[in-house]
C-alpha positions as CSV (number, residue, x, y, z in Angstrom):
1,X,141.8,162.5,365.0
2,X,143.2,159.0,363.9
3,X,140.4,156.4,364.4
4,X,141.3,152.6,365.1
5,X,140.6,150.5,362.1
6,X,142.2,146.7,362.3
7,X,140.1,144.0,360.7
8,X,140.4,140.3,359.5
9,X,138.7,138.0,357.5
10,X,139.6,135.0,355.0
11,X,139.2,134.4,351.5
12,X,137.4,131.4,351.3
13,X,136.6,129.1,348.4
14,X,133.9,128.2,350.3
15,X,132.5,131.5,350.0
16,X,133.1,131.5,346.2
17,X,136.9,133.7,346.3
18,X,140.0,133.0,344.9
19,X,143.5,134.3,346.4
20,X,144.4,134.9,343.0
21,X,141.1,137.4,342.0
22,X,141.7,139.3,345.7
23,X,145.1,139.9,344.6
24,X,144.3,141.5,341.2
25,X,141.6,143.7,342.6
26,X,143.6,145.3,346.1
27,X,146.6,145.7,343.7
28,X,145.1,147.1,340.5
29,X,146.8,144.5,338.3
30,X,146.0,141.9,335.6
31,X,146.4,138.3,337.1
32,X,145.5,135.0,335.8
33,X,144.5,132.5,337.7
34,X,145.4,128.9,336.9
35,X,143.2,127.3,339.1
36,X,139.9,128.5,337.5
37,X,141.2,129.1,333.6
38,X,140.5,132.7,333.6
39,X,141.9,136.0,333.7
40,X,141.3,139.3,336.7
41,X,142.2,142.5,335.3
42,X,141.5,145.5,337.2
43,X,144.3,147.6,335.8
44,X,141.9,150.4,335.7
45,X,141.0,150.4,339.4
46,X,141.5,154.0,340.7
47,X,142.8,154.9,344.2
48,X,146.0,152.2,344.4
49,X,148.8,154.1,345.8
50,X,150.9,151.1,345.7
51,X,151.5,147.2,346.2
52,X,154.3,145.7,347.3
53,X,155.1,141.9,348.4
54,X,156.6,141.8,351.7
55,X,158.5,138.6,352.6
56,X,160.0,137.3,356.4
57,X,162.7,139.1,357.4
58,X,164.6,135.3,357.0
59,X,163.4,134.5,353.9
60,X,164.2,138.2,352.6
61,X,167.8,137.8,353.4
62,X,168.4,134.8,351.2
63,X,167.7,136.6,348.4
64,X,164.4,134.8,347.4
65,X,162.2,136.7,345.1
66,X,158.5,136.1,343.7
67,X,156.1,137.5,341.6
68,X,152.5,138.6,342.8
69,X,151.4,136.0,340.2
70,X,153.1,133.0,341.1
71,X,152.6,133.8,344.8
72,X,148.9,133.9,344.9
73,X,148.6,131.0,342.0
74,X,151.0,128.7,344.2
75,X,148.4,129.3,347.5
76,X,145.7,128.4,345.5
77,X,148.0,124.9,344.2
78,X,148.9,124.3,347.8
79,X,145.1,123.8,348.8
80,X,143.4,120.6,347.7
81,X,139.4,121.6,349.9
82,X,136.7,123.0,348.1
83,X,136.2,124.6,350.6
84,X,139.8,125.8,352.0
85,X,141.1,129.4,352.7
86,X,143.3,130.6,350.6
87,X,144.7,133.7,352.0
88,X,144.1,135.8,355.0
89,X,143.3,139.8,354.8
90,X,144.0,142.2,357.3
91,X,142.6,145.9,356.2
92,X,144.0,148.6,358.6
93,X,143.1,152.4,358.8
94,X,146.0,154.8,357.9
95,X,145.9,157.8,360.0
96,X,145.3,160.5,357.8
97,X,147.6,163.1,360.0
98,X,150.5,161.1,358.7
99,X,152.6,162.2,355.1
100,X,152.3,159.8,352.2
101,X,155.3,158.2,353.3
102,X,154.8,157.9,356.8
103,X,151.7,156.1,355.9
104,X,153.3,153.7,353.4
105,X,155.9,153.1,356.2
106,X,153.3,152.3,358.9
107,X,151.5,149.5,356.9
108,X,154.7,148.0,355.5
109,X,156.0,147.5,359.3
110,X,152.8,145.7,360.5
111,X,153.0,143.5,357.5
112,X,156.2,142.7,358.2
113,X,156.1,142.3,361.6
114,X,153.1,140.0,361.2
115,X,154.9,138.2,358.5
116,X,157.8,137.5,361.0
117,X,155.5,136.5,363.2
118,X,153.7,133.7,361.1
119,X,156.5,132.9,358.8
120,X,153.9,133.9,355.5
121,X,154.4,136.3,352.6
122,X,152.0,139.3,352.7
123,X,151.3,141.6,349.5
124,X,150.2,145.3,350.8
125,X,148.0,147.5,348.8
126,X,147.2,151.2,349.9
127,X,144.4,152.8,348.3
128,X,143.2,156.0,348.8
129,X,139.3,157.3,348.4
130,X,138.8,158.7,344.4
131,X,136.8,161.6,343.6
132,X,133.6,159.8,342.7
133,X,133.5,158.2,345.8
134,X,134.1,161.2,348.1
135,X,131.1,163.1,345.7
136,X,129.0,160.5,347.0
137,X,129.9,161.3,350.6
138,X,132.7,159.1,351.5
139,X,135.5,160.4,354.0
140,X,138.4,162.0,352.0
141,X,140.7,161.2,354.7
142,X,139.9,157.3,354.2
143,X,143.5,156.1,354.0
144,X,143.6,152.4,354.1
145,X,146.0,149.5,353.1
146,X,144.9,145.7,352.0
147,X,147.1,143.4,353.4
148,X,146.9,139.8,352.0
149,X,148.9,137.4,354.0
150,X,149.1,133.4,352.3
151,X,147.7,130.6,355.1
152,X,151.0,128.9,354.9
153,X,154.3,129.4,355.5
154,X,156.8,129.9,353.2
155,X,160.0,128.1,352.9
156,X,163.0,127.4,350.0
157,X,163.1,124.5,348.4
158,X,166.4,122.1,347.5
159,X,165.9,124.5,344.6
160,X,166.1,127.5,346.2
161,X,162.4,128.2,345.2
162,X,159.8,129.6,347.5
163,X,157.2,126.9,348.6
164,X,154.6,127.3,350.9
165,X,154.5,124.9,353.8
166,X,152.7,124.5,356.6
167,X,149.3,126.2,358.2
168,X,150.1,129.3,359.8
169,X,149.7,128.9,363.7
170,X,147.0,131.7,363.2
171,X,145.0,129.1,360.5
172,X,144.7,126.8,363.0
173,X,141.7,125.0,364.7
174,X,141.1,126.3,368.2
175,X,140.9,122.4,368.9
176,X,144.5,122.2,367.3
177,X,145.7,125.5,368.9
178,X,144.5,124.0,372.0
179,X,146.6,120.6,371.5
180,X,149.7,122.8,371.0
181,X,149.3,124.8,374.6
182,X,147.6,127.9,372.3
183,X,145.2,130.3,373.1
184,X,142.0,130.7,370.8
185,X,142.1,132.4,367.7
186,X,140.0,134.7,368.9
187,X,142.7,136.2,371.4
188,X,145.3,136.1,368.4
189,X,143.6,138.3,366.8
190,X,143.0,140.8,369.7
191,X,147.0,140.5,370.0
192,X,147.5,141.2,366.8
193,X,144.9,144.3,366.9
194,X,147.3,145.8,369.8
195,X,150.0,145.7,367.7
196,X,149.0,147.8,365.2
197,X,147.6,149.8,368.3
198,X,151.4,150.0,369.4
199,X,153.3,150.4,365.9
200,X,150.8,153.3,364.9
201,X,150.6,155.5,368.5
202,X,154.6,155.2,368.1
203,X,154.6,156.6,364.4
204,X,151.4,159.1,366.1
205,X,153.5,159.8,368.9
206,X,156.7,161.1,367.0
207,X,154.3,163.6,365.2
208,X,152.8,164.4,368.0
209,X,149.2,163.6,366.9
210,X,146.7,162.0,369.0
211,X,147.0,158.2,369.9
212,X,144.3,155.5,368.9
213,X,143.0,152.7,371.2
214,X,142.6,149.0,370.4
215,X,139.8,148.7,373.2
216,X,136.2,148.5,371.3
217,X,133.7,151.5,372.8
218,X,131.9,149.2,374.9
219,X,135.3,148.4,376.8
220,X,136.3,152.6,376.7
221,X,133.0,153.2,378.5
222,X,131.4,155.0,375.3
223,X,127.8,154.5,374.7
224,X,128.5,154.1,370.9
225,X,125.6,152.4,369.2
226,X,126.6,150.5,365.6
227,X,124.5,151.8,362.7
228,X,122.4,148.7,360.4
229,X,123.9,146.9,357.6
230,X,123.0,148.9,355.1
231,X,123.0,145.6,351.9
232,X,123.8,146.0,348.3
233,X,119.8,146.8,347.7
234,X,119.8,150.1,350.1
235,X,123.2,151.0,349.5
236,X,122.1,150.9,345.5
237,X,119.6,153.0,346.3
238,X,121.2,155.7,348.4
239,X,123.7,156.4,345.5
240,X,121.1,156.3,342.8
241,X,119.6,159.5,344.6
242,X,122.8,161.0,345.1
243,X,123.6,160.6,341.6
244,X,120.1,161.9,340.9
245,X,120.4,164.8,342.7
246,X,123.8,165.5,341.5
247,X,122.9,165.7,338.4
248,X,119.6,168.0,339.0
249,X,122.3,170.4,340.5
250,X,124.9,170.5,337.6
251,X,122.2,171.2,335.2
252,X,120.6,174.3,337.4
253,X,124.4,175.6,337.2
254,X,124.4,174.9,333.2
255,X,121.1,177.1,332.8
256,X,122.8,179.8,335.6
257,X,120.3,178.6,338.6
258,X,120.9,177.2,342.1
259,X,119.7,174.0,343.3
260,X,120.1,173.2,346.5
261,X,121.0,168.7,346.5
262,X,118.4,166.8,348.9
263,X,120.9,165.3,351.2
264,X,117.6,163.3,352.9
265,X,117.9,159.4,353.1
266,X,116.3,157.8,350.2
267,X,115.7,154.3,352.0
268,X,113.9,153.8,356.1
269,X,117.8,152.0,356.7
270,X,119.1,155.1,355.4
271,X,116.7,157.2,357.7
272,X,117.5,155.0,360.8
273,X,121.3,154.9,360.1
274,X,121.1,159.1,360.1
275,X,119.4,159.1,363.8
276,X,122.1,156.6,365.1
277,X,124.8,158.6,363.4
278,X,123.6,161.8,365.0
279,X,123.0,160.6,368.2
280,X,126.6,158.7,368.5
281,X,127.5,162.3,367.6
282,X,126.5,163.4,370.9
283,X,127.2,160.5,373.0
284,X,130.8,161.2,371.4
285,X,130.9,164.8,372.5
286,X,129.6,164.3,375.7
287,X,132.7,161.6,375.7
288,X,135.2,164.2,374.5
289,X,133.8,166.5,377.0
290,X,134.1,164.1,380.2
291,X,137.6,163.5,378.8
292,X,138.5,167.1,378.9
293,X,136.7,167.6,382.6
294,X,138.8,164.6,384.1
295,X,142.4,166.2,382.3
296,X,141.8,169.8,383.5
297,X,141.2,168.3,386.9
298,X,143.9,166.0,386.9
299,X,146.5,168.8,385.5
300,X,145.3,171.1,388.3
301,X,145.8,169.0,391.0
302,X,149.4,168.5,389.1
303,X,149.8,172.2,389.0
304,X,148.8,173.2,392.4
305,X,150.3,170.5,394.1
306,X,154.0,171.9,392.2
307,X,152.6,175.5,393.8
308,X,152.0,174.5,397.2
309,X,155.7,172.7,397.4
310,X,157.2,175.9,396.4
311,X,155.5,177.6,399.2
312,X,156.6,175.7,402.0
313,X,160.0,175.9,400.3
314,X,159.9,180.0,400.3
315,X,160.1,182.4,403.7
316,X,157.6,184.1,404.8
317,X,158.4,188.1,405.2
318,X,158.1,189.5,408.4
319,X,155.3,190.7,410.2
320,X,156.0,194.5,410.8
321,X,154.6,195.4,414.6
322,X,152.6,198.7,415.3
323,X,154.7,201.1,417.2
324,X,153.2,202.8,419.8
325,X,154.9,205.5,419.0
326,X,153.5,206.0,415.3
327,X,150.7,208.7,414.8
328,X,147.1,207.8,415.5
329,X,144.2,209.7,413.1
330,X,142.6,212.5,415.0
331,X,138.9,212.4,415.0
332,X,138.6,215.4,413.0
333,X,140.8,214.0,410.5
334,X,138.3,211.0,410.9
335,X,135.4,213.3,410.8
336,X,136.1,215.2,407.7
337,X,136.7,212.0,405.4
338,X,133.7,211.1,403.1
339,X,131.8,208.2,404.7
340,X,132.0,204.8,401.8
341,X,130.0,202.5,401.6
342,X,131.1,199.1,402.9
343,X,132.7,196.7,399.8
344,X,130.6,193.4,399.8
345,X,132.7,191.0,401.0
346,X,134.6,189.1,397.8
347,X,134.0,185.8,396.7
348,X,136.2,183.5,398.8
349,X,138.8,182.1,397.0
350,X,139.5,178.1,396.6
351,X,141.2,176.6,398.4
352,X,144.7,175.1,396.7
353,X,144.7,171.4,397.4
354,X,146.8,170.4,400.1
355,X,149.5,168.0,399.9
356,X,147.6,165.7,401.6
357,X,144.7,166.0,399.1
358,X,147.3,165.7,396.2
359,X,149.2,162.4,398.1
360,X,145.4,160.9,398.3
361,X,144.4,161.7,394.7
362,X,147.5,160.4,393.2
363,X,147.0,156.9,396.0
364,X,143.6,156.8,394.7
365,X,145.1,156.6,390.9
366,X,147.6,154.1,392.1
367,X,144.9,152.1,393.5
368,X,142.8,152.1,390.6
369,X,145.6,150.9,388.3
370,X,146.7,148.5,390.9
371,X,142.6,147.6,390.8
372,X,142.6,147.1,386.7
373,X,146.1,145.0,387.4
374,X,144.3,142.8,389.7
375,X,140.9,142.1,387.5
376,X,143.4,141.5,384.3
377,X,145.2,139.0,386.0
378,X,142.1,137.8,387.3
379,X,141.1,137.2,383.6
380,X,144.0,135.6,382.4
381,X,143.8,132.8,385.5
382,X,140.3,132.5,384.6
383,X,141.2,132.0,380.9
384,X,143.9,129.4,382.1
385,X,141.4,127.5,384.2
386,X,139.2,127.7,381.7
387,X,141.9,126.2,378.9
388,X,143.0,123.6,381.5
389,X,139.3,122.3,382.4
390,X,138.7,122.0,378.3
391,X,142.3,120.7,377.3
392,X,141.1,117.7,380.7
393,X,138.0,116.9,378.8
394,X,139.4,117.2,375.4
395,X,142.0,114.3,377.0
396,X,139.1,112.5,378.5
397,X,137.2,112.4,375.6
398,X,140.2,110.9,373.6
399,X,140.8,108.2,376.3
400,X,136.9,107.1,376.1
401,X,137.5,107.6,372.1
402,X,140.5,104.9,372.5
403,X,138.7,103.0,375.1
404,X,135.9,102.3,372.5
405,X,137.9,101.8,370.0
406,X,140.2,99.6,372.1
407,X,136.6,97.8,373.0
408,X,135.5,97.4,369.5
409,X,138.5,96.1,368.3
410,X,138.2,93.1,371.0
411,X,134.3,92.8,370.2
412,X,135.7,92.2,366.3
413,X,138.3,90.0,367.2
414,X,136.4,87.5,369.8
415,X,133.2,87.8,366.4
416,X,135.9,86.7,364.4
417,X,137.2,83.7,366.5
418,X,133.4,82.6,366.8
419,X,133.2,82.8,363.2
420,X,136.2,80.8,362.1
421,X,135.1,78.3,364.7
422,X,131.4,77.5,363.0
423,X,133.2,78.0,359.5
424,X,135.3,74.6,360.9
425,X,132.6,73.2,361.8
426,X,130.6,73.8,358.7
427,X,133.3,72.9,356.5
428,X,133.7,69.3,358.1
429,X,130.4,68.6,357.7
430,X,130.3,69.7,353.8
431,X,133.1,67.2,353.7
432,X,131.3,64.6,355.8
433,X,127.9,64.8,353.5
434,X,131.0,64.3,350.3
435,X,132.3,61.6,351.7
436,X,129.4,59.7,352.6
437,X,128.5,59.6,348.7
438,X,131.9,58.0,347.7
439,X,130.7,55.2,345.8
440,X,128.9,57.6,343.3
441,X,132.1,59.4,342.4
442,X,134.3,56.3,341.4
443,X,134.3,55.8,338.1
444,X,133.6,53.0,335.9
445,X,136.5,51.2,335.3
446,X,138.8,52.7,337.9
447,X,139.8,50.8,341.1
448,X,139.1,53.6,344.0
449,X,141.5,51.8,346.2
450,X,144.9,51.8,343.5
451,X,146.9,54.9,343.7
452,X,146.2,56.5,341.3
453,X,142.3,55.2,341.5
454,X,142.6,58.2,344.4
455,X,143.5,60.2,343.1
456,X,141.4,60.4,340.4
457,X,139.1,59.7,343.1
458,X,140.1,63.0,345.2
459,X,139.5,65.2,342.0
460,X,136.0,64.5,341.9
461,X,135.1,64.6,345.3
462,X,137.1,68.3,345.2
463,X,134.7,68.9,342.5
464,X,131.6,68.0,344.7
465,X,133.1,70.0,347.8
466,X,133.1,73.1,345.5
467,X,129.9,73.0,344.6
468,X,129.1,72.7,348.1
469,X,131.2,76.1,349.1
470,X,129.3,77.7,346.5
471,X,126.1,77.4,347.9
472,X,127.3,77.7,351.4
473,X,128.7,81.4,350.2
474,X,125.3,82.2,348.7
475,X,123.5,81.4,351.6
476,X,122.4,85.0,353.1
477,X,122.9,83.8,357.0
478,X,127.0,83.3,355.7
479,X,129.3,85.8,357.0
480,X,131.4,88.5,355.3
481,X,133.8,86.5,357.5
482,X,133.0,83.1,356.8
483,X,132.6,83.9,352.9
484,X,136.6,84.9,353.2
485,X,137.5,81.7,354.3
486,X,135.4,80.1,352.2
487,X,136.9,81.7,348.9
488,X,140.4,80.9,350.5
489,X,138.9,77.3,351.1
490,X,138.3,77.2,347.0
491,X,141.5,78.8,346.7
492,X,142.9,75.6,348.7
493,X,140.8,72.5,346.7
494,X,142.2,74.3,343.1
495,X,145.8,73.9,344.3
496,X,145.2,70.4,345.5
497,X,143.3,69.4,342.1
498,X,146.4,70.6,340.3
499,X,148.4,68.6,342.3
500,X,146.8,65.9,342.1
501,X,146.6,65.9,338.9
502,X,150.2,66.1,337.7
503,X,150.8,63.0,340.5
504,X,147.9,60.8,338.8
505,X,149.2,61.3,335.2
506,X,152.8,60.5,336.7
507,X,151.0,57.2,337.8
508,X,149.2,56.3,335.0
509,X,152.6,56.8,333.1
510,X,153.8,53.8,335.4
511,X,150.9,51.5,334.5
512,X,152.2,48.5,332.8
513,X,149.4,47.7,329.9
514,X,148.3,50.4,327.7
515,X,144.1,50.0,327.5
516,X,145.0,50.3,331.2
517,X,146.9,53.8,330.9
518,X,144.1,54.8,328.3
519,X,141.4,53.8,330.7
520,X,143.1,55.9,333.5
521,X,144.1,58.7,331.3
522,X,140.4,59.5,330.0
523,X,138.8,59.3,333.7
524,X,141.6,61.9,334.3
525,X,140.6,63.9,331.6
526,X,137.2,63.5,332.5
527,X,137.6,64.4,336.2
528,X,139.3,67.1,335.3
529,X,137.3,68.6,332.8
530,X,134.2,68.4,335.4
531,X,136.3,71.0,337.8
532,X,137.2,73.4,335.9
533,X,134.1,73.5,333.4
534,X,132.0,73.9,337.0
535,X,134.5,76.5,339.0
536,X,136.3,78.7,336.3
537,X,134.5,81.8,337.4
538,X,135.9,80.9,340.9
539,X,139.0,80.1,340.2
540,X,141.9,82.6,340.2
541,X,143.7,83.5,336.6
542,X,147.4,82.0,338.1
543,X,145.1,79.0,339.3
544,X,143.8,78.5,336.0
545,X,147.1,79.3,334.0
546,X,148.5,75.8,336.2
547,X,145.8,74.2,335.6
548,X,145.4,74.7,331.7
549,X,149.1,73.5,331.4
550,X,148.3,70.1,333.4
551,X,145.2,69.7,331.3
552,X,148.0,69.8,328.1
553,X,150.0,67.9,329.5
554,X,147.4,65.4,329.8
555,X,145.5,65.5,326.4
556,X,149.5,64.9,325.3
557,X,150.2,62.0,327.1
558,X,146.5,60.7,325.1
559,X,147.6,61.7,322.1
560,X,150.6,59.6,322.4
561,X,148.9,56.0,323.8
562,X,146.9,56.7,320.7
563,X,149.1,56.5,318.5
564,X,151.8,53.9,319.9
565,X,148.1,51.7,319.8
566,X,147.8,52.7,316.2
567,X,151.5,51.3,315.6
568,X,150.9,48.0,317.3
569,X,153.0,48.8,319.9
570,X,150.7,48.3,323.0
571,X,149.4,45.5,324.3
């Protein structure tokens, strides 16, 4: 009897796997994986009936073809996590009633059918169990295929290359799934488990072999208990023995003796693993057994009810009357028979069923379907309530999400204003304290009040304002904010200086008597000089680029009184 196998799982970086490495081993084949700079060969792996890539029926009929290499070393490219699956496993049980090629058929149609479903490339591996394995007890009839589907979809490119996409719906988050009007995960997989329920009872079915069932014991109403992970440590141990005894046992035939293997458990899991295995033994039985019971039942109720319609359906013969003309017995006749003993009275015979009896059997099966119906749509308006109630709070906790970030938005903005308000009012009074200490700026020689006495004038007190900023921004009460404004502020009082300065050298080019212009032109210099030997780390490179070519400009213009004073040209 076929047994129901249909598993998932994912390789995971996370759990130290590579798409590329699963690949090479369910295949048999020598992969290497550019990712991790290294090569997989398990070319000698025993028990690989065959691999084969399996694309979407859409993708299949453009033609598009890909090796097992660049398929599995393009899912590992398309995933950036250290931690991100890379490709999804499904590992099914091939009934082992089934030909070779009924087998390889089966598993080739669920991988295609669930790569039509998800839109991903799957690569199928059947193996079979190898000698060595089945001498240390493992099921010969242990038919089973690897089927590695990639997480994302694959599509062609302007190319006409396959490229893999997007997640698969079935990679999704439930939170995601959820967003999208999905169901869990969780029941995608149990959908996915009936359809290889359905595609392998119809390939059972057609061979007339007995069906298998999707439904887990529990939900089949079998008391099957599940044996203890066994680990790599027991499991190491069991076959040790094995191996042990196996070879006691070929050497007793070399020397022409008979040594009977010690099939015993070598480890307590081992021991406890026996006792659950024998007992679901006879819980299964006793299944089997119920089963049988309730089918002979039912196909006598079947049968009878078919012989009691024919009955109504046939004449009765007639009754033949006693004549009263027909010879009686004399009592000598009577006399001279041997006396019998009477017969015990038979066994009566059951009853056949009536119709009625079949009509309420058959209502009372109808009912109980009707019943099963009921409770399953029962659970699936249950599961809707229950996905409507989370998908409400998953929408009311991203309202009060945007609500608080709404709210924290407006408490930034209204900390902001408040900011820039004291940063005005600080700055007006670091000019104010300036300002009050003109007179100690003006320079010796310079009339503060002439034009180009300011601004000379304005240089310097830019000069002292700086300083100012500087220590206002190093003050550890100053705001992130208000140190922003106060490097744009600096930013501000460097274009002005420059300014400034080309206007007061265009002045002092304008001033009639030369010891006047060379007067004018050294405070310049001097002013000048002060700023940017103070605030050059402050100042931007652009800033200090435009400054550097008025400060030439300037030591020039010097140059040149000088020597028209040398000629005896000025006065």
């Amino acid at each position: 009897m076929a047994i129901f196998i249909a598993s998932t799982k994912s390789i995971s970086r996370g759990s130290g796997q590579s798409a590329v490495a699963s690949a090479s081993y369910r295949a048999g084949v020598e992969l290497e994986d550019k990712r991790y700079g290294k090569t997989h060969d398990y070319s000698k792996k025993h028990g690989v009936m065959s691999a084969d890539i399996i694309f979407p029926t859409a993708l299949a009929a453009t033609g598009a073809n890909i090796n097992r290499s660049e398929l599995w070393n393009k899912a590992e490219a398309a995933e950036k996590r250290v931690d991100a699956r890379v490709a999804r496993e499904w590992l099914v049980n091939l009934p082992h009633e089934l030909s070779e090629q009924n087998r390889k058929e089966l598993a080739h149609t669920f991988a295609q059918t669930l790569a039509d479903r998800y839109g991903t490339i799957a690569d199928c591996a059947i193996h079979k169990p190898i000698q060595k394995e089945i001498e240390r007890g493992a099921d010969p009839r242990n038919f089973h295929a690897h089927i590695l589907f990639t997480t994302r979809c694959a599509e062609l490119d302007e190319d006409n290359k396959i490229i893999l996409t997007d997640k698969a719906s079935i990679e999704l988050s439930d939170n995601k799934r959820r967003s999208l009007g999905m169901t869990r995960v969780s029941h995608e997989i149990k959908e996915v488990r009936q359809i290889w329920e359905q595609i392998a009872n119809e390939r059972l079915a057609e061979h007339n072999h007995e069906l298998i069932d999707s439904r887990s014991y529990a939900e089949q109403g079998i008391d099957i208990e599940p044996q203890l992970k066994m680990g790599s440590v027991a499991t190491k141990l069991e076959r040790d023995k094995y191996e042990r005894e196996l070879r006691k046992a070929e050497k007793a035939k070399e020397e022409g003796k008979h040594y009977e293997i010690d099939k015993t458990p070598a480890t307590q899991l081992g021991t406890i693993n026996e006792i659950i295995h024998e007992r679901n033994e006879l819980v299964w039985d006793v299944a089997l057994a119920k089963n049988q019971t309730v089918n002979d039942a039912a196909e006598q109720i079947i049968f009878n009810g078919h012989k009691i319609k024919d009955i109504e359906h046939t004449t009765p013969p007639p009754i033949q009357a006693i004549s009263s003309d027909s010879p009686t017995p004399s009592m000598a006749t009577a006399a001279d028979e041997p006396i019998k003993n009477p017969e015990p009275p038979s066994a009566p015979k059951p009853k056949a069923p009536t119709l009625d009896a079949v009509a309420q059997a058959m209502a009372m099966a109808k009912g109980i379907k009707t019943k099963r119906e009921n409770e399953q749509k029962q659970k699936e308006v249950a599961l809707e309530q229950q996905r409507q109630r989370e998908l409400a709070e998953q929408q009311k906790r991203e309202q009060a999400e945007r609500e608080r970030v709404e709210q924290a938005r407006a408490d930034r903005a209204r900390q902001l204003a408040l900011e820039n308000k004291q940063f005005l009012a600080d700055k007006k009074s670091l000019y104010a304290a300036v300002m009050a200490q003109l007179e100690q700026y003006t320079q010796k020689g310079i009339d503060p009040n002439s034009k180009t006495g300011k601004l000379i004038l304005a240089i310097s007190v830019a000069n002292e304002v700086m300083h100012s900023l500087d220590k206002y921004t190093d003050n550890p009460n100053t705001t992130q904010r208000q140190r922003e404004l106060a490097s744009n502020e600096r930013g501000a009082l460097t274009d002005l200086v420059n300014d400034k300065s080309q206007q007061a050298l265009n002045e002092i080019k304008n001033i009639h008597y030369t010891s006047e212009r060379k007067t004018h032109t050294a405070a310049l210099q001097g002013a000048l000089s002060a700023f940017t030997d103070n605030h050059s780390q402050t100042i931007e490179q652009t800033q200090q680029i435009a400054i550097e070519s008025v400060k030439k400009d300037i030591a020039d213009y010097s140059n040149e009184i000088n020597r028209s004073h040398s000629y005896g040209l000025g006065r």
